[in-house]
Each structure stands twice: as structure tokens, then as C-alpha cells.
Backbone of each chain as ProteinMPNN parsed JSONL, in Angstrom:
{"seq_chain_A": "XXXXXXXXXXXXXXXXXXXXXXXXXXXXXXXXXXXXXXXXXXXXXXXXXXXXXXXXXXXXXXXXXXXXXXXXXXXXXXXXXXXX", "coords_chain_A": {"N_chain_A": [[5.522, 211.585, -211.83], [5.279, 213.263, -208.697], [7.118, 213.004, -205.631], [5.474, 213.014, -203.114], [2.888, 212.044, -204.205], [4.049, 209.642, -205.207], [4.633, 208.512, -202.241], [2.126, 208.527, -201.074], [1.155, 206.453, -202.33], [2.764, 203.717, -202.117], [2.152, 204.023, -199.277], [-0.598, 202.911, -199.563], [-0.304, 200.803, -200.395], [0.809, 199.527, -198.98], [-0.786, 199.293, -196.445], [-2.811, 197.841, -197.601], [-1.752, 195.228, -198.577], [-1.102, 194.24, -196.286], [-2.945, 192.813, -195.086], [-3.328, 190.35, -196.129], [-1.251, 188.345, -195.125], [-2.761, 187.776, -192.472], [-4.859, 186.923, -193.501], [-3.953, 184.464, -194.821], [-2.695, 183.297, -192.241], [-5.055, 182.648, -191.013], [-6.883, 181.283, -192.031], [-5.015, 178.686, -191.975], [-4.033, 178.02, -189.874], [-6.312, 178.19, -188.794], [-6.888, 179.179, -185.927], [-8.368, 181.649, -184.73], [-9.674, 182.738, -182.573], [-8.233, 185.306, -180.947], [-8.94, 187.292, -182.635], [-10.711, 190.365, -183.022], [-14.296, 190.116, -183.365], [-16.333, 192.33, -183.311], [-14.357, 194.142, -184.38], [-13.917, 193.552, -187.283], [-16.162, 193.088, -188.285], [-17.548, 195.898, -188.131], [-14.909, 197.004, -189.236], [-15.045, 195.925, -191.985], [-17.722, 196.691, -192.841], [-17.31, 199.294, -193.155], [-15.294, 199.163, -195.058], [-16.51, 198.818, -196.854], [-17.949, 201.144, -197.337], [-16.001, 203.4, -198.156], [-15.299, 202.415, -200.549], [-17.319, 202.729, -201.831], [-17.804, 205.307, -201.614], [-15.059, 205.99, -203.209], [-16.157, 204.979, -205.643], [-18.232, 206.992, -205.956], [-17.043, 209.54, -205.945], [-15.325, 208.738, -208.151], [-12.244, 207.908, -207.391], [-9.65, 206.694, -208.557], [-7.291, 205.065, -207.17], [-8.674, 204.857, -204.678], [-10.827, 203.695, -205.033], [-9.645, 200.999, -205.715], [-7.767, 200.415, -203.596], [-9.38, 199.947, -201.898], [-11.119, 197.642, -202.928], [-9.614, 195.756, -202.941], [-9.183, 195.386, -199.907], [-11.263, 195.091, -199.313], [-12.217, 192.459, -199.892], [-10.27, 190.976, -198.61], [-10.682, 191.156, -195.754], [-13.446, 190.683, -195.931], [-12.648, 188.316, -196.211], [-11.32, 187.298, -193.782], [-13.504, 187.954, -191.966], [-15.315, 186.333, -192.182], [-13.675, 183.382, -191.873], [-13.489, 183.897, -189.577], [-16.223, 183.699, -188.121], [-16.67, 181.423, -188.993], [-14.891, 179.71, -187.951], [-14.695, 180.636, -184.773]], "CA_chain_A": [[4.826, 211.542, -210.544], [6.263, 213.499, -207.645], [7.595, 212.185, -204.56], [4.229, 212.986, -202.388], [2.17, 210.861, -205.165], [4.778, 208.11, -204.696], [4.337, 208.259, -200.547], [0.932, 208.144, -200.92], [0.96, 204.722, -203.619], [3.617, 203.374, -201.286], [1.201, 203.758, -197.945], [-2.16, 202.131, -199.986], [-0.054, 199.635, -201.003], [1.007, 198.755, -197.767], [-2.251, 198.817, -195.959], [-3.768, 197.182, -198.724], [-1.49, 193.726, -198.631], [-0.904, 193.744, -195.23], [-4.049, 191.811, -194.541], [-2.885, 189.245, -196.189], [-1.133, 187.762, -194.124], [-3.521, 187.838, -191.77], [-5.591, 185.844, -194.322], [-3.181, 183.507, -194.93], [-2.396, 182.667, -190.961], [-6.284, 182.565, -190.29], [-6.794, 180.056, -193.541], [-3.81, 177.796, -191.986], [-4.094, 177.487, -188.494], [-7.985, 178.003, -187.681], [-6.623, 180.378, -184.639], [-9.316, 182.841, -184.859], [-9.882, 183.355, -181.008], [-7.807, 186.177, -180.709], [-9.276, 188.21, -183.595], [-11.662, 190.411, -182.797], [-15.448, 189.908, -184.599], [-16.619, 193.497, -183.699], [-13.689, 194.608, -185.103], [-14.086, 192.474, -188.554], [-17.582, 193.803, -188.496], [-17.468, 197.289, -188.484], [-14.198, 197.215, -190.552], [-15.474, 195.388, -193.376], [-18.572, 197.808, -193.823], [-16.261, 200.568, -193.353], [-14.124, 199.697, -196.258], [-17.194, 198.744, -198.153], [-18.168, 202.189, -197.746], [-15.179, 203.591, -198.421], [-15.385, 201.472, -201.782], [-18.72, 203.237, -202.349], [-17.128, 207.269, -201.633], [-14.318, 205.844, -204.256], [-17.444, 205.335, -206.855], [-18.899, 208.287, -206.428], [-16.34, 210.252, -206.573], [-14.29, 208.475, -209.06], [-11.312, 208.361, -207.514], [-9.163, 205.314, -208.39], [-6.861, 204.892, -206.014], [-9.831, 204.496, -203.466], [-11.751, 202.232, -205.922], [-8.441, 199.608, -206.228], [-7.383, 199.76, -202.871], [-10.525, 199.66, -201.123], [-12.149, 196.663, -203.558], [-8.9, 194.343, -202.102], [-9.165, 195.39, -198.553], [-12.681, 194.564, -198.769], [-11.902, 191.196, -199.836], [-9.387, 190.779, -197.896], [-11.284, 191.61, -194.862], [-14.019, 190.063, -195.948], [-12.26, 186.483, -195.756], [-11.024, 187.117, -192.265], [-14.521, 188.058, -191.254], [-15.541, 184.865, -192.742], [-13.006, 182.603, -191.296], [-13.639, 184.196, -187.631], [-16.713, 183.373, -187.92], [-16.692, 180.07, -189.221], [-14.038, 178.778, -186.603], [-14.331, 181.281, -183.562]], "C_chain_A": [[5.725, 212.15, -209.465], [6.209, 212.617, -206.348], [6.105, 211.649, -203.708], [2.961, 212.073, -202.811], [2.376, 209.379, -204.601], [4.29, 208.226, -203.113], [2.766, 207.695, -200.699], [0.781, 206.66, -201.843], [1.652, 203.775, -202.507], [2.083, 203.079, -199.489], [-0.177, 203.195, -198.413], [-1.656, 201.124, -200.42], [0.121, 198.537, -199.649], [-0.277, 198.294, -197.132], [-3.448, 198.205, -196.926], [-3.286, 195.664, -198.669], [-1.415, 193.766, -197.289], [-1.84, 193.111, -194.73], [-4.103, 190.731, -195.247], [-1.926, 188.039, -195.589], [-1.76, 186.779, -192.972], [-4.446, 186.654, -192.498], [-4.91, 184.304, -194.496], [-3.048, 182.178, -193.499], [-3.794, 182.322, -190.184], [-6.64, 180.931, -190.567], [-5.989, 178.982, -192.675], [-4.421, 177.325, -190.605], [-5.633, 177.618, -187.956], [-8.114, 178.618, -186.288], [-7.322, 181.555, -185.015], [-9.539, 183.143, -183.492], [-9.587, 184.541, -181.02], [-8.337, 187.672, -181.16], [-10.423, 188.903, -183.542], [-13.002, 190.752, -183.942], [-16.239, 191.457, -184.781], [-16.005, 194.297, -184.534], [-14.105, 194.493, -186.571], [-15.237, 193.183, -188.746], [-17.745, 194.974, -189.041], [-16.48, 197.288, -189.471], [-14.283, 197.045, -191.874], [-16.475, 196.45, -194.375], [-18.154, 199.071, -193.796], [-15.957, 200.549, -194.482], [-14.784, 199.859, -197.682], [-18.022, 199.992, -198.56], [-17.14, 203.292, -198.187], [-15.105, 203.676, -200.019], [-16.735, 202.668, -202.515], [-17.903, 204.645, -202.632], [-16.51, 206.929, -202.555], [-15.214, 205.976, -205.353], [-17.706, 206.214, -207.18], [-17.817, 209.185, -206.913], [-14.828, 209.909, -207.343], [-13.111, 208.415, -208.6], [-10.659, 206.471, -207.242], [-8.539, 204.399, -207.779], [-7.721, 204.185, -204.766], [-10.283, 203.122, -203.906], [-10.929, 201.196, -205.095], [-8.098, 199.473, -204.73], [-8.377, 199.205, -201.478], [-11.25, 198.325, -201.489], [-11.032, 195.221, -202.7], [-8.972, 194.409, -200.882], [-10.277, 195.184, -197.892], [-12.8, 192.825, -199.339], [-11.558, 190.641, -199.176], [-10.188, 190.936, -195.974], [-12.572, 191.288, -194.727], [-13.777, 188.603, -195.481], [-11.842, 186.179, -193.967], [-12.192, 187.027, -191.172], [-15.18, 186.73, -191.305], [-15.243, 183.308, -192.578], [-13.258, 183.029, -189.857], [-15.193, 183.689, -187.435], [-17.085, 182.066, -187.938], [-15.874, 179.039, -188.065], [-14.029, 179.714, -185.338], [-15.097, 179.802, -182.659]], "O_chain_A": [[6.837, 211.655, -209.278], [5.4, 211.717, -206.122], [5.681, 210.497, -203.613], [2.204, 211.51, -202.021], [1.711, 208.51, -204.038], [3.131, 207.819, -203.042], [2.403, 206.549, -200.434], [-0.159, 205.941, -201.504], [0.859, 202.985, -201.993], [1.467, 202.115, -199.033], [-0.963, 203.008, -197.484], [-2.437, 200.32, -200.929], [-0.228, 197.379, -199.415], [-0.752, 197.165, -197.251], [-4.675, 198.211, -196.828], [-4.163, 194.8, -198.7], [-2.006, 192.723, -197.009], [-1.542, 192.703, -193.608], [-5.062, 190.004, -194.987], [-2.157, 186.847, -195.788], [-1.487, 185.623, -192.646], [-4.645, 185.571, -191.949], [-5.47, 183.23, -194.273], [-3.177, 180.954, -193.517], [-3.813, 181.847, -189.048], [-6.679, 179.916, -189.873], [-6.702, 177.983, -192.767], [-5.174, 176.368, -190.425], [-6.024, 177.196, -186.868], [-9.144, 178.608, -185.613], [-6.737, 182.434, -185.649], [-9.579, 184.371, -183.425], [-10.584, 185.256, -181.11], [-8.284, 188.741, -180.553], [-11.39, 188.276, -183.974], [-12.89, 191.381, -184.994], [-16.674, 191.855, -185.862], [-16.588, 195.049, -185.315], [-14.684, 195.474, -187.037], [-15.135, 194.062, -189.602], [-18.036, 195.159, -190.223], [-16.868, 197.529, -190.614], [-13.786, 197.745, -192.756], [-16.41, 196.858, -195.535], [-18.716, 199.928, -194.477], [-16.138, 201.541, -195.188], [-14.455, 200.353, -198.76], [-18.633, 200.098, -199.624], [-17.724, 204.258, -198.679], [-14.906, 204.713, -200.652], [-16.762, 203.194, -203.628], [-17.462, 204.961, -203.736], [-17.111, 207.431, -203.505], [-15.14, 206.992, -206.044], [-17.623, 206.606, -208.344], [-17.698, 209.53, -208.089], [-13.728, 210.453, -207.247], [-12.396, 208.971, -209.434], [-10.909, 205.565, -206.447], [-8.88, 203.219, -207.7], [-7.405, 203.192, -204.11], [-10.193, 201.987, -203.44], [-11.337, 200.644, -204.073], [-8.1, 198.287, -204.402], [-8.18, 198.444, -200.532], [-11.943, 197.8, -200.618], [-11.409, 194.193, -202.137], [-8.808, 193.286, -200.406], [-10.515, 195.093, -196.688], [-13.745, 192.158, -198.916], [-12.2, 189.656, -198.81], [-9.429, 190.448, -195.136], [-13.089, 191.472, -193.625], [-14.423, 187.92, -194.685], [-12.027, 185.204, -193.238], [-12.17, 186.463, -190.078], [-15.532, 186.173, -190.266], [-15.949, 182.344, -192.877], [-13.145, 182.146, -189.008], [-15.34, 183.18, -186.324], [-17.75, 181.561, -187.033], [-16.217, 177.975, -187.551], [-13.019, 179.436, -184.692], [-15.096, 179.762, -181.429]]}, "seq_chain_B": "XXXXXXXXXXXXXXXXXXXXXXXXXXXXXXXXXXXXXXXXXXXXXXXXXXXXXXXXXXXXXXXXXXXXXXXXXXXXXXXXXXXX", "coords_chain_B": {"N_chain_B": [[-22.601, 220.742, -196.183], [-22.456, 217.564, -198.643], [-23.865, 215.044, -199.45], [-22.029, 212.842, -200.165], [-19.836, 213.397, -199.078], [-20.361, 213.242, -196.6], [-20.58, 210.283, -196.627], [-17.848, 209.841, -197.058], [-17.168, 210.628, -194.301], [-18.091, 208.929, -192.672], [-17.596, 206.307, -193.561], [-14.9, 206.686, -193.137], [-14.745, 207.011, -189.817], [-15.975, 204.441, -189.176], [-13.931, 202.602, -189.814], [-11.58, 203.141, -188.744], [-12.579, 203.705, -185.828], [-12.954, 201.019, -185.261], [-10.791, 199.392, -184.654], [-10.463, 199.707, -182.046], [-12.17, 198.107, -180.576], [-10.572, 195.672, -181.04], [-8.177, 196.372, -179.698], [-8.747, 196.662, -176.993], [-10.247, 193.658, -176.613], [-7.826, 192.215, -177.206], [-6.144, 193.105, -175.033], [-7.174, 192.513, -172.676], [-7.931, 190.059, -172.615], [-5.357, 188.962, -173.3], [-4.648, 187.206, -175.067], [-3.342, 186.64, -178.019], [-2.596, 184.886, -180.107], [-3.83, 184.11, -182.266], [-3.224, 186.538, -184.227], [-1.701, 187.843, -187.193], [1.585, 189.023, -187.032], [3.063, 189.583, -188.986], [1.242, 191.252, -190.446], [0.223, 193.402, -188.673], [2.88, 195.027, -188.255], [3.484, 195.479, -191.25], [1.04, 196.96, -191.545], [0.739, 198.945, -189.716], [3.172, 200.229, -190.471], [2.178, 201.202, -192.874], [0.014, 203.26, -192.584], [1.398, 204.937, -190.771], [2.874, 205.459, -193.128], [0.414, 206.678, -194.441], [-0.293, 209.111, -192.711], [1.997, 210.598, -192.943], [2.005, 211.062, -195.479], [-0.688, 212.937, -195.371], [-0.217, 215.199, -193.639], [2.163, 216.392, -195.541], [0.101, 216.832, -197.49], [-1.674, 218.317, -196.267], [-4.329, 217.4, -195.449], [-7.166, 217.363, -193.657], [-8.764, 215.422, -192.691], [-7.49, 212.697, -193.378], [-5.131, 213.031, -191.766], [-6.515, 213.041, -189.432], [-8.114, 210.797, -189.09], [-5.967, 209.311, -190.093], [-4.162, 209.692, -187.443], [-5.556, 208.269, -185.218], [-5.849, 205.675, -185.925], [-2.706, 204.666, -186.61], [-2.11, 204.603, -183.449], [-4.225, 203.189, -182.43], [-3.642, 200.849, -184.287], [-0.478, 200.141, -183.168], [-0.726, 199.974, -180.482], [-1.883, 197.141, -180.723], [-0.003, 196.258, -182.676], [2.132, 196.321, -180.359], [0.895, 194.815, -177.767], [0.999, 192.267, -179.353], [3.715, 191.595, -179.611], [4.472, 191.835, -176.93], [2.653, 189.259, -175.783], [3.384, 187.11, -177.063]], "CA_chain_B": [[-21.915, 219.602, -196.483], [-23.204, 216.584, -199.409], [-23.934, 213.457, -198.929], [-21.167, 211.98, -200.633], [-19.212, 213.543, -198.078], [-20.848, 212.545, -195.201], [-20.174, 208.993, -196.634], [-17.057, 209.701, -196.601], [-16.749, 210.754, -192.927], [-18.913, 207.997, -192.046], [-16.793, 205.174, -193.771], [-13.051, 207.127, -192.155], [-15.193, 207.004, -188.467], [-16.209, 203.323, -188.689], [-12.301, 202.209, -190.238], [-10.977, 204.096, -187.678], [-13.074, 203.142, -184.41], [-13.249, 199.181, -185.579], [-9.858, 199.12, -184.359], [-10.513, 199.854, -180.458], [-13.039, 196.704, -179.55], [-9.358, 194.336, -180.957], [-7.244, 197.084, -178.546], [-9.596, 196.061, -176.011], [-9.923, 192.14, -176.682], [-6.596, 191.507, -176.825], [-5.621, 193.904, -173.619], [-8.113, 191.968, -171.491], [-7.564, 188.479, -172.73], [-3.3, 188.742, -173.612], [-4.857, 186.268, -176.559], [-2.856, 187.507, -179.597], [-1.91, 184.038, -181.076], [-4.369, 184.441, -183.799], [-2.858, 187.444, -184.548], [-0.555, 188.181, -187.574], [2.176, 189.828, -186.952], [3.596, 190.701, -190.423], [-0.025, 191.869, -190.812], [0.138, 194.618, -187.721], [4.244, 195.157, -188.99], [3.106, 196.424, -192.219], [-0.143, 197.507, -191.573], [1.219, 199.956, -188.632], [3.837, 200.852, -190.98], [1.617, 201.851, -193.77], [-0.458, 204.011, -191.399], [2.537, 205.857, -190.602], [3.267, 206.913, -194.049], [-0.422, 207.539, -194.889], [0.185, 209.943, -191.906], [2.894, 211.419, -193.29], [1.158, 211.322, -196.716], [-1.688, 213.449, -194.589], [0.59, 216.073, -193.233], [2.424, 216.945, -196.571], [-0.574, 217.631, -198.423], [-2.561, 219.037, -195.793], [-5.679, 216.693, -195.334], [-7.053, 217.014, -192.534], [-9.492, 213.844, -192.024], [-6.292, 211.719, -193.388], [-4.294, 213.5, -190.972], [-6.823, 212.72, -188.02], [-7.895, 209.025, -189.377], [-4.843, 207.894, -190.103], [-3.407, 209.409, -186.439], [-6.327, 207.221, -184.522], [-5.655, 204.27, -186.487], [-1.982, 204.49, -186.007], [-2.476, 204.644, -182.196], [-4.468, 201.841, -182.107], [-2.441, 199.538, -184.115], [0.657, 200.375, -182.494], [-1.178, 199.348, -179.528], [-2.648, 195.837, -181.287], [0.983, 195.613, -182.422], [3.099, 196.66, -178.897], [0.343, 193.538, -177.177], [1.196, 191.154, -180.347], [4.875, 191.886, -179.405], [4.129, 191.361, -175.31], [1.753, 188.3, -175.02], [2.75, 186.324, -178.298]], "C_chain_B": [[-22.981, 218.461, -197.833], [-22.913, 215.619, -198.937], [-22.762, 212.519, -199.139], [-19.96, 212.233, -199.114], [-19.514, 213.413, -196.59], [-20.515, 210.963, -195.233], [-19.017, 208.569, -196.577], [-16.277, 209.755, -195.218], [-17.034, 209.496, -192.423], [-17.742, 206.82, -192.077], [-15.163, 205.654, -193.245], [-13.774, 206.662, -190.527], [-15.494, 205.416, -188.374], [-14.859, 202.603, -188.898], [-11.606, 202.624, -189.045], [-11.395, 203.699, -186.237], [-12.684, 201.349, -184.522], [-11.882, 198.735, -184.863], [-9.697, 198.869, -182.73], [-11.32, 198.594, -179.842], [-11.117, 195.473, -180.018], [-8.571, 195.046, -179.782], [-7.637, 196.482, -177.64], [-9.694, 194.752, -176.088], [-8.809, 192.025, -176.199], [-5.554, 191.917, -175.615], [-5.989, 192.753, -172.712], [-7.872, 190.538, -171.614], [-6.17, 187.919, -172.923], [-4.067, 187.32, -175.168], [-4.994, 186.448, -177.844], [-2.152, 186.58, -180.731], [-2.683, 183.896, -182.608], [-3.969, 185.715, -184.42], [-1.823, 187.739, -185.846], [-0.222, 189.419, -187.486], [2.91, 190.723, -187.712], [2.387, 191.496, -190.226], [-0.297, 193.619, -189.878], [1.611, 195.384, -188.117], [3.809, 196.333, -190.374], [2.059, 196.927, -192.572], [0.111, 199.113, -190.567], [2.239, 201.071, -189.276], [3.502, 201.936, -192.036], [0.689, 203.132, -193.177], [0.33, 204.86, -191.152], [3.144, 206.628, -191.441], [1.863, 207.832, -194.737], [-0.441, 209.2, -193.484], [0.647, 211.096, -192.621], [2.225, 211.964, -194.656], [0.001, 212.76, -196.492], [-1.106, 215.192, -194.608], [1.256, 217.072, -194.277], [1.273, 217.472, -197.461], [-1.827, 218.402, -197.383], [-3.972, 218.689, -195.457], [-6.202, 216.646, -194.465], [-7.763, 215.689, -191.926], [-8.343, 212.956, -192.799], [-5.495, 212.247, -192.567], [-5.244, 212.364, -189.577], [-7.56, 211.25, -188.093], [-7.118, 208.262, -188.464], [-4.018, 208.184, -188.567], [-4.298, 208.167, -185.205], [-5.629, 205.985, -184.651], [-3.918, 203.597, -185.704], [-1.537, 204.586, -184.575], [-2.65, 203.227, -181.63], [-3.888, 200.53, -182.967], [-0.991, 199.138, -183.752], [0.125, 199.641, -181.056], [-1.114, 197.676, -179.569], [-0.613, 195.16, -181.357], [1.935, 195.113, -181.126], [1.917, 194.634, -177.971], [0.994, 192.242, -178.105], [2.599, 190.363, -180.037], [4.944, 190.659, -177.877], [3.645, 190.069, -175.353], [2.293, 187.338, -176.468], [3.646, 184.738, -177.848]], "O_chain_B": [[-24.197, 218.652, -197.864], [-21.991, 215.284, -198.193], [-22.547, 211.558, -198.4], [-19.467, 211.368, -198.39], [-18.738, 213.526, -195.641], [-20.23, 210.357, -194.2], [-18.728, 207.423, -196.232], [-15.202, 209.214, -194.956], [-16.188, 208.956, -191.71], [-17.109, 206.431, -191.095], [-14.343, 204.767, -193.007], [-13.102, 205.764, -190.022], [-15.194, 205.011, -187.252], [-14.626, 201.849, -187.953], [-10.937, 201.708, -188.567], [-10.491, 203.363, -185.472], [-12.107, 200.726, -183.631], [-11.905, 197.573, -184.457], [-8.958, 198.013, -182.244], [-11.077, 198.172, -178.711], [-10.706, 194.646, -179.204], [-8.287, 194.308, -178.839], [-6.897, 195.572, -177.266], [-8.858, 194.384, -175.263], [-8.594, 191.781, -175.012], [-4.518, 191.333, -175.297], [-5.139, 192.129, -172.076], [-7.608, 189.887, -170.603], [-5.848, 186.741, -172.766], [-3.381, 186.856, -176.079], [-5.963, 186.466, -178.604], [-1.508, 186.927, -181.721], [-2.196, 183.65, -183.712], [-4.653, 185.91, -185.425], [-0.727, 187.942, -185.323], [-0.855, 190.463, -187.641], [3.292, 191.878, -187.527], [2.619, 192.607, -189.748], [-0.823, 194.636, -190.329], [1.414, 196.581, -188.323], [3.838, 197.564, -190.403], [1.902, 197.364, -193.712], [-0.394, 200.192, -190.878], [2.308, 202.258, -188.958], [4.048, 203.025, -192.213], [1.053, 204.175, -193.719], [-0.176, 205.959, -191.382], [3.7, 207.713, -191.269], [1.881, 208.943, -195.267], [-0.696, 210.317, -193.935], [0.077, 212.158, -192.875], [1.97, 213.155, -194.838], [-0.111, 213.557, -197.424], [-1.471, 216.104, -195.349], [1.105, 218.287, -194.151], [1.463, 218.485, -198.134], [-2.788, 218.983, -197.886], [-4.772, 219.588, -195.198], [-5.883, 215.587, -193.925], [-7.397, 215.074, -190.925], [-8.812, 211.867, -192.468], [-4.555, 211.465, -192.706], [-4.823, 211.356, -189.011], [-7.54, 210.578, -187.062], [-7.101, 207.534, -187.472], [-3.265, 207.278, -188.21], [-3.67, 207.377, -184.5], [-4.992, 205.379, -183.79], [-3.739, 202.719, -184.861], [-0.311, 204.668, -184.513], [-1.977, 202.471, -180.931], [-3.711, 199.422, -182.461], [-0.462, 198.054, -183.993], [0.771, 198.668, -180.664], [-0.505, 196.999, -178.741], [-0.05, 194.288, -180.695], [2.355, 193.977, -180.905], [2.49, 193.561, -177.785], [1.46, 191.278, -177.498], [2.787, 189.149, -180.102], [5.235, 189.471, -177.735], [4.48, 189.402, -174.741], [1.326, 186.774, -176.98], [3.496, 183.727, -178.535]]}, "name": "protein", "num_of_chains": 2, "seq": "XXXXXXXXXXXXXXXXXXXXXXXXXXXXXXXXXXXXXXXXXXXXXXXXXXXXXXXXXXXXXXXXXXXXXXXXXXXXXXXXXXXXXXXXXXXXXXXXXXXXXXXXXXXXXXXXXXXXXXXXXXXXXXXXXXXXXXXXXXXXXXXXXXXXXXXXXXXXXXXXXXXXXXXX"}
């Protein structure tokens, strides 16, 4: 794999867990105020289209890091709404 | 253009905007305690190498995405920083 491969695995990896966190500190403390729900909104069916373009055009990368960031992004939407 | 690729613009344009109504929230209200901060940390970071990722191979809607994105969570972060 060359370097440019690696960068790119490296940057979907990142923006792929880093909303965990986020999940984690939502989950815990019930501090959802801050977070915004339009945001959460649109982002979610963003990624779940995203998820979809990965399908079609096969590409795996997309698939894998799009199917956790729509999880992931799902639960936050989920928790903001439940406690905003 | 095909459709598939329109779904792909579509799902980069809503990922990409979803970010500006939290810029906005959390400008106007300073209320960034629901906020994680690992989460903007390595979410801002990752952003920065899909960037770079962008640039080296020449992409241009990952080029102009991922420079939005990183904009506005540099922003999300720089407030997280300020008001936390």
C-alpha cells in the first residue's frame, strides 16, 4: 500500500471514531443542550447517503466507514432528542 | 452527469453544510458543555488529513468538502476551546 493509501485509511479512521466520544459524553451526562439537532439531522441523512453512493459504487472504504458514522451519529441524534 | 453521482454530490453538500446551524448555535448561545472535545480534536484533525488526502490525489469535491468542513469544525472546535 503506498503512503497516499495509508493517509487516506488514517483520515477515515479518524473521522470515523471520533464520534465516539461524543457518544459516549452524550450517553453519560444527558448534556445535550449544546448539540445542535439541525445539525444531527441533516448529518445523519448525509452519511446515510453517503452509505448508499458507497453501495452503488462498491467502494469499501465508503461502505465501512460510512455504516459506523451512521451509527454513530445516529445515537447522538437519538440521545439529543430524547434529553434536549 | 448520472445519478449515482449526483448522490454523491448531494450526500458531500448535506455532510458538509450540517456543520454551519452547530457554528451558529454554539456562537450565539457560548453553550458548548455538551460538546466533546476529543470528538472536535480528532474529528478536526481527521479533516485535515482527508484534506491533504484530497490535494495529493487531486479530488476535487474531497478537496472542496473536506476544506468547508474543516472550517467549520475548527470553528465548533476554536468556541469548544473559548466558552467551555
Amino acid at each position: 500500500m503506498n503512503s497516499i493509501k495509508i493517509l487516506g485509511l488514517v483520515a477515515a479512521t479518524l473521522t470515523t471514531i471520533s464520534f465516539l466520544p461524543q457518544v459516549v459524553q452524550s450517553w453519560k451526562t444527558k448534556d445535550v443542550k449544546g448539540i445542535s439537532l439541525p445539525m444531527y439531522t441533516i448529518f445523519t441523512f448525509g452519511v446515510f447517503l453517503w452509505l448508499m453512493y458507497g453501495l452503488f459504487v462498491k467502494d469499501l472504504p465508503v461502505i465501512l466507514a460510512n455504516s459506523f458514522i451512521f451509527i454513530f451519529a445516529s445515537l447522538i441524534l437519538i440521545l439529543k432528542i430524547k434529553y434536549r
